[in-house]
TILO-545644 format. One line per field, with one value per residue (C-alpha): residue number from 1; residue in one letter; x, y, z. Coordinates in Angstrom, 3 decimals. Layout:
N
num: c(NUM/...)
residu: c(A/...)
x: c(X/...)
y: c(Y/...)
z: c(Z/...)
END
This chain:
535
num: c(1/2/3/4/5/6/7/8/9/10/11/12/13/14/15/16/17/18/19/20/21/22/23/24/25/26/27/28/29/30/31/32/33/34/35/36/37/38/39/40/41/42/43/44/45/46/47/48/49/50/51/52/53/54/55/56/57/58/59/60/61/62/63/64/65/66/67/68/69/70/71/72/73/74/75/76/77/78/79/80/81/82/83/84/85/86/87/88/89/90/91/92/93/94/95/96/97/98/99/100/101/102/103/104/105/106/107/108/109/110/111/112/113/114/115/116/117/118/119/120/121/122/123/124/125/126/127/128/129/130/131/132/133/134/135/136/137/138/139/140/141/142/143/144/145/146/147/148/149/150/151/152/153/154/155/156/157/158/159/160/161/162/163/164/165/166/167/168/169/170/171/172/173/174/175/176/177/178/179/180/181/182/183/184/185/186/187/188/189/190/191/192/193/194/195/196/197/198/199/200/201/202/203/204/205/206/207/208/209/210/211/212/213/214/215/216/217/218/219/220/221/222/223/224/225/226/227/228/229/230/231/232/233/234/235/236/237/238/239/240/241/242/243/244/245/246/247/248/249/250/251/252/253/254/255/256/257/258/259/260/261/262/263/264/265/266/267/268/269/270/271/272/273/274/275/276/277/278/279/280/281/282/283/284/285/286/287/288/289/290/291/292/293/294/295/296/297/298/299/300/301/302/303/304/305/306/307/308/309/310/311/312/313/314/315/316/317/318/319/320/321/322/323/324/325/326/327/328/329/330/331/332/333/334/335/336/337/338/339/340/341/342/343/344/345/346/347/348/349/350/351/352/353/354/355/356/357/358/359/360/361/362/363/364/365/366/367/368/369/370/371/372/373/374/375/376/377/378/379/380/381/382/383/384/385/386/387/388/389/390/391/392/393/394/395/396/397/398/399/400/401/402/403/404/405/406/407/408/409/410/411/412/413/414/415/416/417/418/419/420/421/422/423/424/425/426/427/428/429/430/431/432/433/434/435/436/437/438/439/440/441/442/443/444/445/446/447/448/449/450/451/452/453/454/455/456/457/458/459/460/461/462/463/464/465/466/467/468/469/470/471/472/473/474/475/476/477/478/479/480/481/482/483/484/485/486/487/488/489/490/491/492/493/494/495/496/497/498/499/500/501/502/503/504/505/506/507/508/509/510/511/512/513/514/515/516/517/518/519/520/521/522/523/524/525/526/527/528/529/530/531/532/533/534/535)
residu: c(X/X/X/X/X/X/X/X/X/X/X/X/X/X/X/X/X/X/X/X/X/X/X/X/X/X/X/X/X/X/X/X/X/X/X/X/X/X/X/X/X/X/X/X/X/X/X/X/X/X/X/X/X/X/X/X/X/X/X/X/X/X/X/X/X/X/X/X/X/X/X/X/X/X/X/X/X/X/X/X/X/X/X/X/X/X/X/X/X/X/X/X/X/X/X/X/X/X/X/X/X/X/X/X/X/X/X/X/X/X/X/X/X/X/X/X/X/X/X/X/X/X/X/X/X/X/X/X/X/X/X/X/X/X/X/X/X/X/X/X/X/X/X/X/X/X/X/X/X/X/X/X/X/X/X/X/X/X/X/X/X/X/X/X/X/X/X/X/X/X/X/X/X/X/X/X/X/X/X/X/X/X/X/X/X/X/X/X/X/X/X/X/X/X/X/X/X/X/X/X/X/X/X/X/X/X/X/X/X/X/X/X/X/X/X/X/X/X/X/X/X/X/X/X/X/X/X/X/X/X/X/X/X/X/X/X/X/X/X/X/X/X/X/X/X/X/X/X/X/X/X/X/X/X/X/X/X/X/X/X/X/X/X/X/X/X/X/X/X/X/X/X/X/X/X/X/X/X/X/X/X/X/X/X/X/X/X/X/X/X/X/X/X/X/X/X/X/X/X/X/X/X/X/X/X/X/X/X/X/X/X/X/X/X/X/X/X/X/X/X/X/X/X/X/X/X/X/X/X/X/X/X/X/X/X/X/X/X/X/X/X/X/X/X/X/X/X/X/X/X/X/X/X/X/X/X/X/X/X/X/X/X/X/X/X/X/X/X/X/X/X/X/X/X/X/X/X/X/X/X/X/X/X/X/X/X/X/X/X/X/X/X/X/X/X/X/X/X/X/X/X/X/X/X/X/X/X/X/X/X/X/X/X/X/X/X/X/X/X/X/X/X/X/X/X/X/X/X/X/X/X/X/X/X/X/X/X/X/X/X/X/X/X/X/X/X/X/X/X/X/X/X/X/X/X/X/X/X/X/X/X/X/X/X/X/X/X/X/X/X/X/X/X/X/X/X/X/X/X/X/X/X/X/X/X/X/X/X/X/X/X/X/X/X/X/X/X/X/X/X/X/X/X/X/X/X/X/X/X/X/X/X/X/X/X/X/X/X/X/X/X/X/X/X/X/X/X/X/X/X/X/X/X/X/X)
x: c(26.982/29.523/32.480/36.244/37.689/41.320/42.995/46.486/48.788/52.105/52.186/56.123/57.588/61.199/63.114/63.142/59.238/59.761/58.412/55.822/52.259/52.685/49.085/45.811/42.582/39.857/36.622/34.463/37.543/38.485/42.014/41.705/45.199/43.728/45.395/48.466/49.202/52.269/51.796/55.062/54.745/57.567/55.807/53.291/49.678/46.986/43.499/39.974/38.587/39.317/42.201/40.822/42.830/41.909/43.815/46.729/47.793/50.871/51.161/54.794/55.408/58.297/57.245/57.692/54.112/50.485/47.548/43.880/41.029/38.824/36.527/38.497/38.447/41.080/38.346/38.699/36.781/33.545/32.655/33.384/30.982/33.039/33.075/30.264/32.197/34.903/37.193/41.393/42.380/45.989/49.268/50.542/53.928/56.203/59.687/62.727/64.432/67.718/70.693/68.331/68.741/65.585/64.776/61.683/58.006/54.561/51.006/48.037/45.839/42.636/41.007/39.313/39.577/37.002/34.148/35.240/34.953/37.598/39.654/41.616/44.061/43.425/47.333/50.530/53.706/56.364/59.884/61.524/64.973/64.341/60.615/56.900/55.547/51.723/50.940/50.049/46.184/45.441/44.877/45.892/43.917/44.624/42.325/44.057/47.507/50.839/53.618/57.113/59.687/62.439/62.085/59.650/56.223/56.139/52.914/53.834/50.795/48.126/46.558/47.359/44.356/45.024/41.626/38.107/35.997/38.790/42.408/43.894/47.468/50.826/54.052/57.606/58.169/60.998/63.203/64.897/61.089/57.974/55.669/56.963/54.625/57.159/58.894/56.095/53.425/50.921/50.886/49.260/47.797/48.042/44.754/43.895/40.471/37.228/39.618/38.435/38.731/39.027/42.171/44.188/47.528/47.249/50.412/50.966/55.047/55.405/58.483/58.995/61.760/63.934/66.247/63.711/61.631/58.877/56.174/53.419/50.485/47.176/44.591/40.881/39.212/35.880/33.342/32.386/34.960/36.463/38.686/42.463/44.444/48.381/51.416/54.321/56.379/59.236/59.911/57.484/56.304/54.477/51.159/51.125/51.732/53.669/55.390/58.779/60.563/60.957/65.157/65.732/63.291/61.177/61.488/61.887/58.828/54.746/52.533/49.044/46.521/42.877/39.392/36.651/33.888/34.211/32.617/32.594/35.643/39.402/42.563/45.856/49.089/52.323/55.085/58.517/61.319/64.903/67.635/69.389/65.784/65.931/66.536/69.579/67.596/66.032/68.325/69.174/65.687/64.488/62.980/60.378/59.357/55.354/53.127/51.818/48.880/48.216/44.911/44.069/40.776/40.192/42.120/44.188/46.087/49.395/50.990/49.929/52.153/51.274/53.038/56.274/55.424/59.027/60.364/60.601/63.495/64.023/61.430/59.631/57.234/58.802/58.580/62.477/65.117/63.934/65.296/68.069/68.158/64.792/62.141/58.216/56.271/52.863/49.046/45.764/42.868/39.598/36.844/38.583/40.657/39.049/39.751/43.230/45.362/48.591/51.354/54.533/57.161/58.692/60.089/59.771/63.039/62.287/59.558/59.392/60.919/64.301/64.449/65.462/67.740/71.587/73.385/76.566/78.498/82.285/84.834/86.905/88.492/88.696/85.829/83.550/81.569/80.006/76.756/74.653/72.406/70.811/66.861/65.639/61.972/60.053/56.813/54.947/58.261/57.865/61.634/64.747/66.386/70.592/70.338/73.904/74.385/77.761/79.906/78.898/75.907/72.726/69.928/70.076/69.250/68.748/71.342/69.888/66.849/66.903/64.244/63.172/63.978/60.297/57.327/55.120/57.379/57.497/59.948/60.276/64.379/67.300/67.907/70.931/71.499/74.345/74.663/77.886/77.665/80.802/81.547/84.644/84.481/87.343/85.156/83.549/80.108/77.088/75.118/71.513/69.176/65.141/62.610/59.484/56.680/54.253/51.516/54.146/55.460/58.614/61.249/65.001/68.145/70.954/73.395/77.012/79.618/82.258/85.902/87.521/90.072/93.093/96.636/99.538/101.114/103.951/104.837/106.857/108.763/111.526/113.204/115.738/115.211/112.146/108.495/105.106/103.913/99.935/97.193/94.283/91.232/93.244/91.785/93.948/97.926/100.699/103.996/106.713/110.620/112.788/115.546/118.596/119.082/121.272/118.361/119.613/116.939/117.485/114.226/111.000/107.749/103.852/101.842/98.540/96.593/99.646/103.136/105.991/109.455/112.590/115.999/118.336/120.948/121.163/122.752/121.149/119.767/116.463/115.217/112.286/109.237/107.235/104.352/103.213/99.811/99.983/96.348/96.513/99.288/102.048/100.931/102.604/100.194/102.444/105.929/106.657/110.044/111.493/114.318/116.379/118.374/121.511/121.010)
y: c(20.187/22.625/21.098/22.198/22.916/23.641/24.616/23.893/25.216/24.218/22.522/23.144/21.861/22.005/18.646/18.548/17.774/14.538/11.684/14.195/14.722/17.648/17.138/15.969/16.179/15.598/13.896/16.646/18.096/18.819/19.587/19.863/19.806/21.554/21.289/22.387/22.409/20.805/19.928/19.085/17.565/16.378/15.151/12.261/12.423/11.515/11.551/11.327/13.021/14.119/14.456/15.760/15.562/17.467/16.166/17.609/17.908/16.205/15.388/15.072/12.793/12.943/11.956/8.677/7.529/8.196/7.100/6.938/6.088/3.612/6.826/8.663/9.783/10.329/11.992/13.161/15.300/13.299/14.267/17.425/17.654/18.912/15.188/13.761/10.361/8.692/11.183/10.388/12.906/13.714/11.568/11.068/10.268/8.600/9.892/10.468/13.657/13.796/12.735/11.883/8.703/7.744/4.853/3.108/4.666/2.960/3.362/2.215/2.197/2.040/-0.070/-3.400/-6.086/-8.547/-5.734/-4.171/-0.420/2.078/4.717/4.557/6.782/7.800/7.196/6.834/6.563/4.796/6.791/5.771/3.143/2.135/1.011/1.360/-0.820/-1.809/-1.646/-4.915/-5.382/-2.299/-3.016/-0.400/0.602/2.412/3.209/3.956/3.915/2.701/3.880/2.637/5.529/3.462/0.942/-1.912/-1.934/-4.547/-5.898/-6.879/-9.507/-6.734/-6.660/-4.082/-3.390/-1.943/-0.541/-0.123/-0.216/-2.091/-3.468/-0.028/0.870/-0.883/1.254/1.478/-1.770/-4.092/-6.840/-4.114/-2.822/-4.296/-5.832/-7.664/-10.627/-12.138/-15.749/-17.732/-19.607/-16.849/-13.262/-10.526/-10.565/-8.057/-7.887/-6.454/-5.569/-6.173/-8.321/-9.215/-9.941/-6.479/-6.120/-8.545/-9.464/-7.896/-8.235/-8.648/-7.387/-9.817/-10.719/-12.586/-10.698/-7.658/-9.298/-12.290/-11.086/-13.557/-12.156/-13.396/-12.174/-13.551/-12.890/-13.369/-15.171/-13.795/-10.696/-11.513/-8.919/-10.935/-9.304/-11.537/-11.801/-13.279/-14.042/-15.478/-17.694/-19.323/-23.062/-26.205/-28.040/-31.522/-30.434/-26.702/-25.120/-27.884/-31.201/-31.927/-29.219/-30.214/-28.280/-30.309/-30.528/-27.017/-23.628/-23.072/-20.749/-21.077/-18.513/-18.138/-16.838/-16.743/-15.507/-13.454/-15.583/-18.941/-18.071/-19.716/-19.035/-19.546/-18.124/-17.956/-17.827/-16.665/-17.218/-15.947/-17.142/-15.735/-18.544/-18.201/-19.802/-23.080/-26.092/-28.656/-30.923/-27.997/-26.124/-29.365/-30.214/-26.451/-26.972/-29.587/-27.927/-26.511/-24.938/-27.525/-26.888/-28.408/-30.660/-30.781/-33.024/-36.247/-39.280/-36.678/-34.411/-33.440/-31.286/-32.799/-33.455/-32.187/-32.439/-29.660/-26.515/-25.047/-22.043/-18.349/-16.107/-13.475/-12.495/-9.630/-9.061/-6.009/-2.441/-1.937/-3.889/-7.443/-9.816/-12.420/-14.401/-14.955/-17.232/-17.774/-20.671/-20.509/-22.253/-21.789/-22.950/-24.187/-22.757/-20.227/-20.437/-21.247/-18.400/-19.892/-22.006/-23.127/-23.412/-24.063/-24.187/-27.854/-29.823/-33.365/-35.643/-39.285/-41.294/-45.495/-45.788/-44.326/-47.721/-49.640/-47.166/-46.951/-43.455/-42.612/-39.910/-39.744/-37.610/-39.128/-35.753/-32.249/-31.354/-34.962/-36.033/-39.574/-40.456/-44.094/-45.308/-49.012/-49.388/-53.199/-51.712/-49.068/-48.341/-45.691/-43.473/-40.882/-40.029/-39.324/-35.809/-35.646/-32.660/-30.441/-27.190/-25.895/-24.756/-21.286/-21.991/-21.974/-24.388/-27.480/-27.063/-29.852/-30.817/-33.665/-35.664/-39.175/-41.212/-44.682/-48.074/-49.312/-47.536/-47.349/-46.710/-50.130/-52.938/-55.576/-56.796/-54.342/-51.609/-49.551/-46.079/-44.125/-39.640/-37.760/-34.183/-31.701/-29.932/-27.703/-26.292/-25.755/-26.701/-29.273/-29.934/-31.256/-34.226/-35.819/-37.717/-36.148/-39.277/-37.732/-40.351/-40.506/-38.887/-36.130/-36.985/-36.050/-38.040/-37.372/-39.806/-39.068/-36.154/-37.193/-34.900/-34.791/-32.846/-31.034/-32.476/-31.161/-31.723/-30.362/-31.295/-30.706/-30.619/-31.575/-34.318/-34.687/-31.773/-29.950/-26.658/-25.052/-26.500/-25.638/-25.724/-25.999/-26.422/-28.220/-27.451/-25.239/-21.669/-19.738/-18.844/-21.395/-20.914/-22.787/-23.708/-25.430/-27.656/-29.571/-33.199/-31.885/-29.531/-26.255/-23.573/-22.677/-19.936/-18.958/-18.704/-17.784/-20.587/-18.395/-20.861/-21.957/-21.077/-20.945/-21.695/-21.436/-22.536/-23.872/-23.133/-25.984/-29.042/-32.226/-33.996/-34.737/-31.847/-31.363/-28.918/-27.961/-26.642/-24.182/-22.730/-19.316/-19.185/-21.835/-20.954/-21.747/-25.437/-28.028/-29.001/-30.787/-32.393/-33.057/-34.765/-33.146/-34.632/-32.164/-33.599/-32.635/-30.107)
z: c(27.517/26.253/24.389/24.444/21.519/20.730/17.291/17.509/14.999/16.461/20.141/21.308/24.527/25.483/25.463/29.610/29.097/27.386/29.287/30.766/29.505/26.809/24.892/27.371/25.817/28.214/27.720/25.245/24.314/20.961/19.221/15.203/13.015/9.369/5.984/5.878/9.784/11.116/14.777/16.426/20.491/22.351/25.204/25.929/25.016/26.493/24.538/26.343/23.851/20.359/18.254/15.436/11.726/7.999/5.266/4.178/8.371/10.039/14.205/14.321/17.898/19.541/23.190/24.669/25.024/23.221/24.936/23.815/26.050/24.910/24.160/22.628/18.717/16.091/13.502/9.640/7.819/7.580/11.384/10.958/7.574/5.434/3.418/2.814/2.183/4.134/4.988/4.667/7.403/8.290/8.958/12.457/12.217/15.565/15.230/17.017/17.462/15.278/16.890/20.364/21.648/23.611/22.387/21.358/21.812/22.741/21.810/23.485/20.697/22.626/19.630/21.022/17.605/19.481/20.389/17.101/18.727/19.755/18.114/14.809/13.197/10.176/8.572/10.523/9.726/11.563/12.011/15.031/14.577/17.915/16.934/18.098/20.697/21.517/24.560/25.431/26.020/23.692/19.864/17.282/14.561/11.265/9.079/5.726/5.386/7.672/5.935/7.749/7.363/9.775/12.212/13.127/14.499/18.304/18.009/21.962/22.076/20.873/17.264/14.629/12.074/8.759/6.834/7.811/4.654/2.708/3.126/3.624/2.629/4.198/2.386/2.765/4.084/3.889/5.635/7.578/8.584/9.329/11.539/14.696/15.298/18.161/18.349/20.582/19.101/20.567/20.103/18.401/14.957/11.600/10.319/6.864/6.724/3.793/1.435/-1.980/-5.196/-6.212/-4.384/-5.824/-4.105/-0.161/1.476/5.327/5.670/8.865/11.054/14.366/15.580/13.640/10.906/10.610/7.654/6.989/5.616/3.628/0.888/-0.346/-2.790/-1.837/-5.347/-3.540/-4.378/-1.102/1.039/4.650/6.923/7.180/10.174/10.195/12.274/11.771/14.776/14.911/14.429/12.866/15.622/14.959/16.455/14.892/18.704/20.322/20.062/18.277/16.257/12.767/11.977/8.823/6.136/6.800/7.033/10.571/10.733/11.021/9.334/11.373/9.161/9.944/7.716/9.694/8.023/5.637/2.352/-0.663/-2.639/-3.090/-1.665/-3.012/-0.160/-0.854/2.135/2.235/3.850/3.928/3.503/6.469/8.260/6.227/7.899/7.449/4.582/2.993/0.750/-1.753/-2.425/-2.524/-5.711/-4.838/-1.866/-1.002/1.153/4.028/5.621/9.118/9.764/13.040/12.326/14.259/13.020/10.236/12.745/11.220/8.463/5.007/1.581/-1.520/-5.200/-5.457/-6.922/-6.238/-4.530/-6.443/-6.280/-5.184/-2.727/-4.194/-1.261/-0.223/-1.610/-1.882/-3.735/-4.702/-2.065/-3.136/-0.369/-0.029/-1.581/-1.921/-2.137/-3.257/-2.587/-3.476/-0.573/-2.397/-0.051/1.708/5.150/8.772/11.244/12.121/9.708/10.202/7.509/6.676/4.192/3.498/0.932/-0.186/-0.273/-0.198/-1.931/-1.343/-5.159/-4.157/-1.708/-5.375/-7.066/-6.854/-7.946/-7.910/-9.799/-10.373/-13.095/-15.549/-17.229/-16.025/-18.359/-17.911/-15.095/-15.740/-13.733/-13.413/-11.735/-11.155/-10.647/-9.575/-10.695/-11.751/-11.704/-13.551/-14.641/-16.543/-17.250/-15.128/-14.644/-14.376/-11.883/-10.558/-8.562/-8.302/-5.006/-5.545/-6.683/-4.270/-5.957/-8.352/-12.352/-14.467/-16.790/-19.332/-19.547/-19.763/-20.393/-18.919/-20.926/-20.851/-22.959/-20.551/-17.125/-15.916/-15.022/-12.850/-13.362/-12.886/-15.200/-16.077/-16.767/-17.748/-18.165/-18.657/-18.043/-19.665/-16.152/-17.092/-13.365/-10.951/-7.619/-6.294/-8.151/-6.366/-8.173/-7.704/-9.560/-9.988/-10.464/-11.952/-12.450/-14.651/-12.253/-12.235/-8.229/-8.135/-6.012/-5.445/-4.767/-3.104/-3.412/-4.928/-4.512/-7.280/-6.708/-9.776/-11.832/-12.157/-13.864/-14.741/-18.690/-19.919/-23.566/-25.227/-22.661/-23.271/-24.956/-25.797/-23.258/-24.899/-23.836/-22.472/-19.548/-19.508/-16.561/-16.866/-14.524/-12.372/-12.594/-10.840/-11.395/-9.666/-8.756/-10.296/-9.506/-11.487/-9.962/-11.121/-9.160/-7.146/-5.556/-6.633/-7.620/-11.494/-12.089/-10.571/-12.941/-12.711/-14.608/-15.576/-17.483/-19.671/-19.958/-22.915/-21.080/-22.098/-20.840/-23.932/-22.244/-19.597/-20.173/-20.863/-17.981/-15.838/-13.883/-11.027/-11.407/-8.268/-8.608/-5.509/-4.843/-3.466/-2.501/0.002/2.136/-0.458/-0.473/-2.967/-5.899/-8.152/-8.644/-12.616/-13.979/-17.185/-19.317/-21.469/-24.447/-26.245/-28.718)
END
C-alpha cells in the first residue's frame, strides 16, 4: 500500500477559511512538523491518519475544531526511528488570533480511557481565553506535558489523560486556569497516569466551573506505579451523589478520586478550597477541620469524623502567586484508595462535653477583656485554650492556656474558670473557648462577641481654661465643638488620639463638649460637661 506523506513547513489559510476544514489527513496519510518548524492553520483539522511531530516543532491552531479518528496518530520521533526511547515530539498549542473574537475551540481527542487505545498528543498547550472544550464522548490524551498559557480546559463529560509511562507534566496553572470538571455529581475525569513514589507530590489543578478553583494533589507512598483519576463537584450531599446538601459545616465541594488498581500502600490527599466556598458554620471552627472520607459499606454509609488536623494557608497548589484566600486540608489513606472515593472538607464544632459548660466573655476597660466559664464535669481534660480572632481578622489564634483544676482531668461538681485577655483593639473581637482532652479531641464552645470600649477623658475637670482632651480606644480622629449654656458655638477642634486645649480667656462657668464622628456620617459619639474656674 503506498502511503501519503506531506512535509509541511508552514500551512496558511486566510481568515474567511475558519470554521472550514484547512488540514485533512486521510487514512495512510502522513504530515511531519521537524525541529524547528512552526506550523500555523487557521482552519479545522481533521486527522485519519498521521500528524506527525519532531521535537523542537510547534502546530500553532487557530481553527475552531480538531478532530482525530479513532485511528488516527499524533507520533514523535520513536516511530519515525530516529529515538530509540520514548520520543517528546513537538507542542501543539490552541490559540486565538490576537484581537479575534471567536470564541472557545473543541477537540475530539479520539482517545478511548476504558479500551485504553486511541491517539495522544505528545504536549499541548492551552492559549485560548475563551477555553478548550472536549467533545463529549471523545477522551483526550496527552502524553507529556499540558502547559495552560490562558484559559481553562471543559472536560464537557469526557476524560483528559496526562502521561503514558508516568504522571506527565501539568504547567502554568492557576485559579484563573485549569481543568473544568463541571458542577454535577457526574462528569469527566483528570487522570494522571503510572503514579508513584518516585514522584512525590502529583497535582490535579481541578475546578467545577471558571472562578471555582478546587483542586487537589496526592502522593502515592507505593514503588508499585497506579494511574489516579479526580473530579471535583459542587456541594456535600449526605449519600456522596444525592440526599440533603450539607451549606453549614463543609466546604461546599466533593473531590472524586479513584486508583486504577488497590495495592498495598499509602496515599497522602491534599484538597483546596477557596474561602468564598465555605459553608455558614465553617469559617469559626476552620482550625479543627479534616478531610472526610465517605463509607458507603453496609450498616456504615455516611461521611466519617476524624480528630482536626487544621487547615493551611495560603493554598500553594498553584504555579503562580501563593493563594490567600485559599486553604488545604490534608490525609493520608492506609492501603491506598478504591477506584472512586468521595471526600470532603468539614470541620468539627460540637462534642457531648460542651452540653455542661457555660462561656461567656465581656470587657471591663478599653484594653481588658475578662472571660469564664462554668463546667458541671469533666472528664478526661487535658487543658482549656482562651481562643480570639479579630474583625479583620479571618481565623481564631489562641491567646492563653489554662489548665484544668483536677490532676488527672476529672470532676464530677461545678468548676469555675476565669481568663482576661489585654485586647487594646478598636473593633469588635470574636471570643471562644477550645476544650482539648486528654486523648487530644478537640471540642469548641460557643462564640462571644465583645464590642470595643471606648471613652472620652478629660483632664483636668474642672479648670481654669487650659486642659486635655484624651481618647481612649477610639482610633480614629473626632470632631469637637465647644459650647457655652446658652448654645453658642465657641471653637471647632480635631481630637487625633489626644488633644492640648486652650481657652483662658473665657469666663468661669460650665460649658458642653460634643464629640462628632466624621466617619460615620457626622454621628454624635460623646457629650462631656466642663467647668472653668476663676483665674
Amino acid at each position: 500500500m503506498n502511503r501519503i506523506r506531506i512535509l509541511i513547513l508552514g500551512l496558511t489559510c486566510s481568515m474567511s477559511c475558519a470554521g472550514q476544514v484547512a488540514a485533512y489527513i486521510p487514512v495512510n496519510g502522513d504530515i511531519a512538523a521537524h525541529p524547528g518548524d512552526t506550523i500555523s492553520i487557521f482552519g479545522d483539522v481533521q486527522n485519519n491518519g498521521r500528524f506527525g511531530s519532531l521535537n523542537g516543532s510547534s502546530v500553532l491552531f487557530y481553527g475552531k475544531n480538531w478532530q482525530n479518528s479513532a485511528i488516527s496518530q499524533l507520533p514523535d520521533e520513536l516511530y519515525y526511528g530516529l529515538d530509540t526511547t520514548q520520543g517528546m515530539g513537538g507542542f501543539f498549542r490552541f490559540l486565538q488570533l490576537k484581537g479575534a473574537t471567536n470564541g472557545p475551540q473543541y477537540i475530539t481527542g479520539g482517545f478511548d480511557v476504558g479500551g485504553n487505545g486511541g491517539p495522544g498528543f505528545p504536549n499541548l498547550g492551552a492559549g485560548n481565553v475563551n477555553g478548550l472544550y472536549l467533545q463529549p464522548g471523545s477522551d483526550l490524551a496527552i502524553r507529556h506535558t499540558l502547559h495552560f498559557e490562558q484559559g481553562n480546559v471543559f472536560l464537557n463529560a469526557s476524560n483528559l489523560v496526562v502521561g503514558q509511562y508516568s504522571p506527565g507534566t501539568i504547567t502554568g496553572y492557576s485559579d484563573q486556569q485549569f481543568v473544568v470538571t463541571g458542577t454535577d455529581v457526574t462528569g469527566g475525569f483528570l487522570y494522571r497516569r503510572a503514579v508513584s513514589s518516585t514522584n512525590n507530590m502529583v497535582v490535579f489543578p481541578l475546578g467545577s466551573a471558571p472562578g471555582s478553583y478546587s483542586p487537589l494533589a496526592l502522593q502515592n507512598h507505593a514503588s508499585i506505579p497506579a494511574d489516579f483519576h479526580a473530579r471535583t463537584f459542587d456541594n456535600v450531599y449526605s449519600d456522596a451523589v444525592s440526599g440533603v446538601i450539607n451549606t453549614q459545616t463543609d466546604v461546599l465541594k466533593t473531590w472524586n478520586i479513584g486508583q486504577s488498581v488497590l495495592i498495598p500502600g499509602d496515599v497522602t490527599i491534599w484538597l483546596q478550597h477557596d474561602q468564598q466556598d465555605e459553608g455558614a458554620l465553617f469559617p469559626p471552627y476552620r482550625d479543627s477541620s479534616y478531610v472526610s472520607l465517605f463509607s458507603g459499606a453496609t450498616g456504615n454509609t455516611g461521611w466519617d469524623s476524624i480528630g482536626p488536623r487544621g487547615a493551611l494557608n495560603p493554598g500553594t497548589l498553584t504555579t503562580g502567586s501563593p493563594l490567600s484566600d485559599s486553604w488545604l486540608n490534608v490525609r493520608d489513606f492506609q492501603g491506598g484508595l478504591s477506584n472512586s472515593t468521595f471526600l470532603s472538607v468539614s470541620v468539627a464544632t460540637t462534642t457531648s462535653s460542651l452540653e455542661n459548660l457555660t462561656f461567656n466573655a465581656h470587657r471591663v476597660t478599653y484594653h481588658l477583656v475578662a472571660t469564664d466559664w462554668e463546667t458541671l464535669g469533666e472528664r478526661n481534660i487535658a487543658h482549656y485554650e482562651l481562643q480570639r480572632r479579630r474583625q479583620d481578622e479571618d481565623s481564631f489564634y489562641t491567646v492563653a492556656v489554662v489548665p484544668t483544676q483536677t490532676p488527672d482531668g476529672n470532676s464530677t461538681g461545678a468548676r469555675t474558670y476565669n481568663q482576661s485577655d489585654d485586647d487594646y483593639y478598636g473593633n469588635w473581637t470574636y471570643y471562644r473557648l477550645k476544650i482539648v482532652g486528654r486523648d487530644s479531641r478537640i471540642s469548641y464552645s460557643v462564640i462571644r462577641k465583645v464590642p470595643n470600649f471606648f471613652d472620652v477623658v478629660v483632664s483636668p475637670n474642672p479648670n481654669t481654661g487650659v486642659f486635655t482632651v484624651t481618647l481612649l480606644g477610639i482610633f480614629y480622629p473626632l470632631m469637637m465643638e465647644m459650647y457655652d449654656m446658652a448654645g453658642h458655638r465657641l471653637g471647632i477642634y480635631t481630637i487625633n488620639g489626644s488633644a492640648n486645649i486652650a481657652v483662658p480667656q473665657l469666663p468661669a462657668g460650665n460649658y458642653v463638649l460634643v464629640f462628632w464622628d466624621q466617619t460615620d456620617h457626622n454621628s454624635r459619639v460623646f457629650t462631656k460637661q466642663i467647668i472653668i474656674l476663676h483665674h
